[in-house]
C-alpha atoms as a printed R data frame, in Angstrom:
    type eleno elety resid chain resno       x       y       z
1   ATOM     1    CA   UNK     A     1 -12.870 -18.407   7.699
2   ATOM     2    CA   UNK     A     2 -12.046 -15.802   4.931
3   ATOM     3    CA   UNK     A     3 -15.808 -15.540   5.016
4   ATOM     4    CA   UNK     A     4 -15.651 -13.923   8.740
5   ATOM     5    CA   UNK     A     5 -13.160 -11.709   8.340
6   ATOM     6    CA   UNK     A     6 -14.520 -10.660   5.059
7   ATOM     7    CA   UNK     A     7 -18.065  -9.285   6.706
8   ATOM     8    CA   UNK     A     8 -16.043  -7.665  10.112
9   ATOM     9    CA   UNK     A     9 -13.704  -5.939   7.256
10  ATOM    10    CA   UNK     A    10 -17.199  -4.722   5.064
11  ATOM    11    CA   UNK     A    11 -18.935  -3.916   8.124
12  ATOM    12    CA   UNK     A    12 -16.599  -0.842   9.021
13  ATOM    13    CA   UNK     A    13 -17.864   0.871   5.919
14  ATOM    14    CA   UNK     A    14 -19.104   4.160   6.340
15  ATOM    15    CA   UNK     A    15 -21.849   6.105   3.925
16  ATOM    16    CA   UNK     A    16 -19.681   8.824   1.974
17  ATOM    17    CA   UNK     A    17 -16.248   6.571   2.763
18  ATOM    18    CA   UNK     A    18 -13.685   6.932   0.222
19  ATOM    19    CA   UNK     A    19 -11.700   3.724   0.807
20  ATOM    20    CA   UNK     A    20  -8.764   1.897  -1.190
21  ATOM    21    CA   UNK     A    21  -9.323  -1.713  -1.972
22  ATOM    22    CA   UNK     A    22  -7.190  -4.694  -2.501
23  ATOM    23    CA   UNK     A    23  -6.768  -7.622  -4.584
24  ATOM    24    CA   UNK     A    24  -7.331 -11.061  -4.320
25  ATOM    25    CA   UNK     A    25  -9.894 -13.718  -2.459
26  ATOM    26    CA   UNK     A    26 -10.307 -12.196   0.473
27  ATOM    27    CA   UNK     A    27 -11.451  -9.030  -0.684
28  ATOM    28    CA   UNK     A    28 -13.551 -10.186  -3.200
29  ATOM    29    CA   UNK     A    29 -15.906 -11.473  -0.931
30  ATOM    30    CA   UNK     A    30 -15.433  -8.110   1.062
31  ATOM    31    CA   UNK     A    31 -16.657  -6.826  -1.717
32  ATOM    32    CA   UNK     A    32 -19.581  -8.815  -2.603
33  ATOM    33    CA   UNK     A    33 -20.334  -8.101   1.520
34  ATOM    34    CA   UNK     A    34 -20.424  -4.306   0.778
35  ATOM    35    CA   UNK     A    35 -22.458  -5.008  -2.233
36  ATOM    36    CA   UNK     A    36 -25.088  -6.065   0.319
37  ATOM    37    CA   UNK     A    37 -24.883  -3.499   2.327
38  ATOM    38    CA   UNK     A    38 -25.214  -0.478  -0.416
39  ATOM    39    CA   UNK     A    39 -28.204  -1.864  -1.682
40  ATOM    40    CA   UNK     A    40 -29.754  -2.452   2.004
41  ATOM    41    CA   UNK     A    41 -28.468   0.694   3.260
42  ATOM    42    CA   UNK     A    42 -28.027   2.809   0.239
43  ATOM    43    CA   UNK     A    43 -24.688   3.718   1.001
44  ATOM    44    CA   UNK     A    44 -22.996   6.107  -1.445
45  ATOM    45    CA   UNK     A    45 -19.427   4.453  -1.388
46  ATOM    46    CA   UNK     A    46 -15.974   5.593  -3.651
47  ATOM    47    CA   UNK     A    47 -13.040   2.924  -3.628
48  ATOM    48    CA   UNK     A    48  -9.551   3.397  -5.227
49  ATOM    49    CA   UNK     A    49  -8.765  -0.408  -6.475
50  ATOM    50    CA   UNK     A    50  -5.502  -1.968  -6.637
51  ATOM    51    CA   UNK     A    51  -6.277  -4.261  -9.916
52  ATOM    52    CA   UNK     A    52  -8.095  -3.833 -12.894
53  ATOM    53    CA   UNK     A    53 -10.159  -7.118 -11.953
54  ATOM    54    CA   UNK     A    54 -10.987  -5.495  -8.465
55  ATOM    55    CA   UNK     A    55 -11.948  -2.041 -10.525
56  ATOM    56    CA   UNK     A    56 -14.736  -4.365 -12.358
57  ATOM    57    CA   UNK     A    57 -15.891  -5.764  -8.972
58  ATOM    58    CA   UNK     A    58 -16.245  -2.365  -7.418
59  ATOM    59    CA   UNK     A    59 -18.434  -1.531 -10.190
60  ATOM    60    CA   UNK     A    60 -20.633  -4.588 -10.593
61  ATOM    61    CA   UNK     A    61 -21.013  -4.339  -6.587
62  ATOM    62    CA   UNK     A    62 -22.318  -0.642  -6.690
63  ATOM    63    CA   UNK     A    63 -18.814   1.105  -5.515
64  ATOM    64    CA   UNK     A    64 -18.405   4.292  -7.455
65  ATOM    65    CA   UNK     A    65 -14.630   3.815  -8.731
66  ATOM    66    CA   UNK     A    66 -12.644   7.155  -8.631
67  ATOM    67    CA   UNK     A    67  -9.834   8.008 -10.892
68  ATOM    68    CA   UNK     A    68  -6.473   6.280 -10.537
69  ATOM    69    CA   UNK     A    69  -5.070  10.129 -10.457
70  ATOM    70    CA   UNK     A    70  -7.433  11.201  -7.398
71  ATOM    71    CA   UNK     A    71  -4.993  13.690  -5.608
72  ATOM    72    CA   UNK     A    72  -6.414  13.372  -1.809
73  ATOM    73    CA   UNK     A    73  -6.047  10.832   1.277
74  ATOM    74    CA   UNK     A    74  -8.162   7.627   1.437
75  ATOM    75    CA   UNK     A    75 -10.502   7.243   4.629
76  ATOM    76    CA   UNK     A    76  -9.213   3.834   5.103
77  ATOM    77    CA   UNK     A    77  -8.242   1.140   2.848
78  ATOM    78    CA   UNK     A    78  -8.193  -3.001   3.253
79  ATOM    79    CA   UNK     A    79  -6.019  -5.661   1.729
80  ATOM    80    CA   UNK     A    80  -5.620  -9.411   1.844
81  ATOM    81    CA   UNK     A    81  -1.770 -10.666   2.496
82  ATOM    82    CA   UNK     A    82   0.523 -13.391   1.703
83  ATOM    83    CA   UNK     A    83   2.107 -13.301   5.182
84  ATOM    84    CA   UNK     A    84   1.894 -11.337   8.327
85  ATOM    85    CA   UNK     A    85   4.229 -11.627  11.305
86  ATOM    86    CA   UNK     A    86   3.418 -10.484  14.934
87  ATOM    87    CA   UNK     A    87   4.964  -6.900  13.961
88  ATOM    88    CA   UNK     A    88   2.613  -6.595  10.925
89  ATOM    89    CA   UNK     A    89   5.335  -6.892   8.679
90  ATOM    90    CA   UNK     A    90   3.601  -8.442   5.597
91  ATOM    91    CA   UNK     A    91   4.706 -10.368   2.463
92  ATOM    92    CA   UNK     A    92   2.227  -9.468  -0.392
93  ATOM    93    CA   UNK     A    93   2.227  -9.877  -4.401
94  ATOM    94    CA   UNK     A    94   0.467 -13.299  -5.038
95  ATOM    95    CA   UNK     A    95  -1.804 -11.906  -7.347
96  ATOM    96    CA   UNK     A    96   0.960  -9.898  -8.859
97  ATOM    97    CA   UNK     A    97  -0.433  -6.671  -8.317
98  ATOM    98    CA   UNK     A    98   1.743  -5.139  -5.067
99  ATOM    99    CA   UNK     A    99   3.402  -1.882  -6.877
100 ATOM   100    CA   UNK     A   100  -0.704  -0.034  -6.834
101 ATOM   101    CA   UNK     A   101  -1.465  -2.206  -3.843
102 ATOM   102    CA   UNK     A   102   1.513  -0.231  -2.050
103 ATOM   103    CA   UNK     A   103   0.208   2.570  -3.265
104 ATOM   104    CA   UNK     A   104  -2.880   2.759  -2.286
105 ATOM   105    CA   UNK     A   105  -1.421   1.417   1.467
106 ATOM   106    CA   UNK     A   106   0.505   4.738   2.183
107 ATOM   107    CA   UNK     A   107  -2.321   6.897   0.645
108 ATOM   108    CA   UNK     A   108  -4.330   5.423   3.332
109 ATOM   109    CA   UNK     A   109  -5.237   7.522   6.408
110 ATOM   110    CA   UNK     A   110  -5.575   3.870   8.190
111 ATOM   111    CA   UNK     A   111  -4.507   0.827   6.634
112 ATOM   112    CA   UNK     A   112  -5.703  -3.122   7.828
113 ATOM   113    CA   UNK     A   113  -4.397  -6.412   6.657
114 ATOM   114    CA   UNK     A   114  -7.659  -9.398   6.060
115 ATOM   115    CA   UNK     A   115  -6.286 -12.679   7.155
116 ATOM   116    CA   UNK     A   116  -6.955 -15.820   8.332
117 ATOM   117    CA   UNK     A   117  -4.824 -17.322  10.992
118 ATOM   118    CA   UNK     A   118  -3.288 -19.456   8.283
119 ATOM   119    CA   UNK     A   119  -1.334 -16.871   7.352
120 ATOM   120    CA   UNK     A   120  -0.505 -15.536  10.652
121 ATOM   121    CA   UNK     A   121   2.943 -16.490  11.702
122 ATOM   122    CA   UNK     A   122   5.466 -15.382  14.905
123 ATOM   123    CA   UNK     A   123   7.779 -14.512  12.228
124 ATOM   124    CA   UNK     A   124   8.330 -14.219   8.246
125 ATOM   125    CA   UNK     A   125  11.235 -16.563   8.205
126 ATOM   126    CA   UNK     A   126   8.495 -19.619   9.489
127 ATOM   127    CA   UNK     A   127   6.051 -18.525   6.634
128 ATOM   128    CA   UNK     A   128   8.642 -19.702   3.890
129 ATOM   129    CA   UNK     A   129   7.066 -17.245   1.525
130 ATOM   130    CA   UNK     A   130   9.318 -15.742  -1.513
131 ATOM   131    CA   UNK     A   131   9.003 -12.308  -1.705
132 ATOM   132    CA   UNK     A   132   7.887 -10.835  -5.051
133 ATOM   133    CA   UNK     A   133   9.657  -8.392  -6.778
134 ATOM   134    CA   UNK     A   134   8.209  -6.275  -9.524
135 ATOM   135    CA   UNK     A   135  11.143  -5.916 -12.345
136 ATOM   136    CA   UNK     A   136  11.743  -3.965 -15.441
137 ATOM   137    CA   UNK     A   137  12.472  -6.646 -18.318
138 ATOM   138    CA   UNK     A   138  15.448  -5.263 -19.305
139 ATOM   139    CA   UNK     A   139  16.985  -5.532 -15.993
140 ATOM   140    CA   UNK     A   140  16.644  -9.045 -15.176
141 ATOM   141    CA   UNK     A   141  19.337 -10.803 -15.387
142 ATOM   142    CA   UNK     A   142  21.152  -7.817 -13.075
143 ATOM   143    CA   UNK     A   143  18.151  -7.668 -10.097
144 ATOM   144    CA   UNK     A   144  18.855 -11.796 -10.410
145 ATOM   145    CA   UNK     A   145  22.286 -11.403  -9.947
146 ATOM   146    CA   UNK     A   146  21.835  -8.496  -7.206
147 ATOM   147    CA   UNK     A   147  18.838 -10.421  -5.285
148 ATOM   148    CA   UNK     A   148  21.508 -13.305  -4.623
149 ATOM   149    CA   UNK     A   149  24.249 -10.871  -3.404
150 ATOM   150    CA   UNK     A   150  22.098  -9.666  -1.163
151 ATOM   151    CA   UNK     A   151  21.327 -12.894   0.345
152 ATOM   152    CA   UNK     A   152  18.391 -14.807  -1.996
153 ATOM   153    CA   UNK     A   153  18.742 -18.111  -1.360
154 ATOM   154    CA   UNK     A   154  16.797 -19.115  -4.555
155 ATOM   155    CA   UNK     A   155  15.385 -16.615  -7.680
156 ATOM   156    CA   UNK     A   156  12.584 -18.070  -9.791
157 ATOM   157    CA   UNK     A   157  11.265 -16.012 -12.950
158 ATOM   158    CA   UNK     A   158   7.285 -16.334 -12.379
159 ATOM   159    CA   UNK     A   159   5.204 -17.828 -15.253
160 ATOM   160    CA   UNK     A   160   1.750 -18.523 -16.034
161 ATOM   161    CA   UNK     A   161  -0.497 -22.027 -15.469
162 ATOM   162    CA   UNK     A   162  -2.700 -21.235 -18.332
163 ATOM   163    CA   UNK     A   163   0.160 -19.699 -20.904
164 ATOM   164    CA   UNK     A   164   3.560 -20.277 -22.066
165 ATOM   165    CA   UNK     A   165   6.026 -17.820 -20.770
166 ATOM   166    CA   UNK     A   166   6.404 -15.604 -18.360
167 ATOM   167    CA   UNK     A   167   4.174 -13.849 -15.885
168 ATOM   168    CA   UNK     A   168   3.673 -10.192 -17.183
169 ATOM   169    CA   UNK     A   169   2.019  -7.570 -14.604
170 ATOM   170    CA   UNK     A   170  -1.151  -4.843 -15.607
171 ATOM   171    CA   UNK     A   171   2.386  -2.172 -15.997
172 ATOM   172    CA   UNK     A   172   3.953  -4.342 -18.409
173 ATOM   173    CA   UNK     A   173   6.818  -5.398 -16.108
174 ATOM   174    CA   UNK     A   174   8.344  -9.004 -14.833
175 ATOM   175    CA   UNK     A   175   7.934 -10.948 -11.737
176 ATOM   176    CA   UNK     A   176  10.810 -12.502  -9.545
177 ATOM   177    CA   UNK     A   177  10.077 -14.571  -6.348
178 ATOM   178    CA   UNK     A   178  13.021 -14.435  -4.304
179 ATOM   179    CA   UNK     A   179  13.523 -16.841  -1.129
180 ATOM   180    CA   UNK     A   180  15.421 -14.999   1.385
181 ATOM   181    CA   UNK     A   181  16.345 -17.204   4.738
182 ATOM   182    CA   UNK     A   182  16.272 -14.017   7.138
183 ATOM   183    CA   UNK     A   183  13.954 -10.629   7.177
184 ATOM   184    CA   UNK     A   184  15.687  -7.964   8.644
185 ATOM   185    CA   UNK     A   185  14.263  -4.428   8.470
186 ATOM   186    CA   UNK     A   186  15.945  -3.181   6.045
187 ATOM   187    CA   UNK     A   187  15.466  -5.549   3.442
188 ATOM   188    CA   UNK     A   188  12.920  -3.966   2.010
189 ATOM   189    CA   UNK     A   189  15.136  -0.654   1.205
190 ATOM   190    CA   UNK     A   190  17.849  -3.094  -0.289
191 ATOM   191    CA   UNK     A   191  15.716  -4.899  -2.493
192 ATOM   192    CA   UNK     A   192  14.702  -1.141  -3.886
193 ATOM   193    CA   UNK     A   193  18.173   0.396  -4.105
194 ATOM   194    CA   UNK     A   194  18.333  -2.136  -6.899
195 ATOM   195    CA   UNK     A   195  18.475  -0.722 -10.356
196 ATOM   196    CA   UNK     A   196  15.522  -2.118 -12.310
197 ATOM   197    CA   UNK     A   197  13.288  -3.288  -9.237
198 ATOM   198    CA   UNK     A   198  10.031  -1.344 -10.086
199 ATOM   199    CA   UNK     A   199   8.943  -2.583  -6.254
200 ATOM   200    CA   UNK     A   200   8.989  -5.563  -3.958
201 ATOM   201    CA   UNK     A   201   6.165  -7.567  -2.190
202 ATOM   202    CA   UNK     A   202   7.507  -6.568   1.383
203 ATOM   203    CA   UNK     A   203   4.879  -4.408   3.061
204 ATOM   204    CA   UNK     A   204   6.879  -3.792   6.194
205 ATOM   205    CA   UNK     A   205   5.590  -0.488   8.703
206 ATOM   206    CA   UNK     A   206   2.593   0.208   6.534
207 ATOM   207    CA   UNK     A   207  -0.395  -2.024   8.243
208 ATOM   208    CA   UNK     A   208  -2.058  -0.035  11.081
209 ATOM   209    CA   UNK     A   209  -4.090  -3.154  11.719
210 ATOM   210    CA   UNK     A   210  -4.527  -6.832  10.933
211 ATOM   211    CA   UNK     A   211  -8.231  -8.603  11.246
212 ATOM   212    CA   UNK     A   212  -7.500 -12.668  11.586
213 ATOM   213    CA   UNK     A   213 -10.172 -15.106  11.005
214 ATOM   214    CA   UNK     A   214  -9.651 -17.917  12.932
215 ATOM   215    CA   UNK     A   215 -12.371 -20.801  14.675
216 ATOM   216    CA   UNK     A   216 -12.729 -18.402  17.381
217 ATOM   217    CA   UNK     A   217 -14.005 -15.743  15.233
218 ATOM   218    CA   UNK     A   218 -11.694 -12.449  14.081
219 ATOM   219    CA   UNK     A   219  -9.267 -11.313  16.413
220 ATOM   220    CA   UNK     A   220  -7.925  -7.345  15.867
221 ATOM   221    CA   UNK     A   221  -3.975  -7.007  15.854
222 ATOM   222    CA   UNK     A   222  -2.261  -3.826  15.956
223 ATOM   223    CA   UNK     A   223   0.410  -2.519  14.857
């Protein structure tokens, strides 16, 4: 299904579009879509990535990578989520990368979320996803402590399959995956308003749209 939602996500590309681009499975085979595309079409393409691995995609795929410090708007930009409720409300940071792919989300003139309908849920409290929070190492054991005040029902350190240790992100900082039992709107703020939280994984007021791949095809949600 990511397949689907991958080409409807590629096939909005425009020649001369300056677009930001996620991270993860989904939008690598957006990517390797596009690639198609540019060398069918000739498209002349730009893309602000999120990732240093999407970056090297970009490039192998014919997308002209701009600088990180490009000053303007983005046409558009696409990302892949964690989980999305019915208000587009989205819990990202899987791959570890959500402080650039926030980023790039409000640089965006128009911003969609590439899902499949596994991911889809009425709200976040069904999706039981922790939300991942970007830290500073020297204020862990505080955000910890501050995560659970503010109503974390469980805070795990993240850490690697194929290393000892922890999880380190491409800006040097920690990773905390915090289970929270409720969502309200402002959770988002209070997980910032924490000294030492570089940013969180909640994406919530940002997604302009949401393309779902689902046996039926892709379905168009907005927000």
């Amino acid at each position: 299904m990511k397949e689907l939602v991958a080409k409807e996500i590629a096939a909005k590309v425009k020649d001369g579009d300056l677009i930001g681009v996620g991270t993860g499975s989904t939008v690598d085979l957006a990517i390797d879509e596009l690639a198609k595309r540019i060398v069918t079409e000739k498209l002349q393409v730009h893309a602000l990535p999120t990732s240093y691995q999407t970056a090297w995609r970009c490039q192998q795929a014919g997308i002209k990578v701009v600088d990180p410090h490009y000053r303007g708007d983005l046409s558009w930009g696409f990302d892949g989520a964690d989980a999305v409720d019915s208000k587009l409300r989205a819990i990202k940071g899987k791959g570890g990368a959500m402080l650039k792919e926030k980023i790039m989300a409000v640089r965006c003139r128009t911003y969609y979320l590439v899902i499949d309908e596994s991911k889809l849920f009425s709200t976040l409290e069904e999706s039981k996803c922790p939300v991942p929070v970007e830290v500073v190492p020297e204020a862990l054991s505080l955000v910890e402590q501050e995560l659970a005040r503010i109503g974390a029902r469980s805070v795990t350190l993240r850490t690697g399959s194929g290393k000892h240790g922890p999880i380190v992100t491409e800006a040097a900082n920690l990773i905390l995956d915090a289970v929270f039992p409720s969502f309200s709107d402002k959770l988002e703020a209070e997980i910032k308003s924490i000294v030492g939280v570089v940013e969180s994984g909640l994406f919530f007021g940002l997604a302009d749209y949401a393309l779902v791949a689902g046996k039926a095809g892709v379905k168009t949600l907005q927000s």
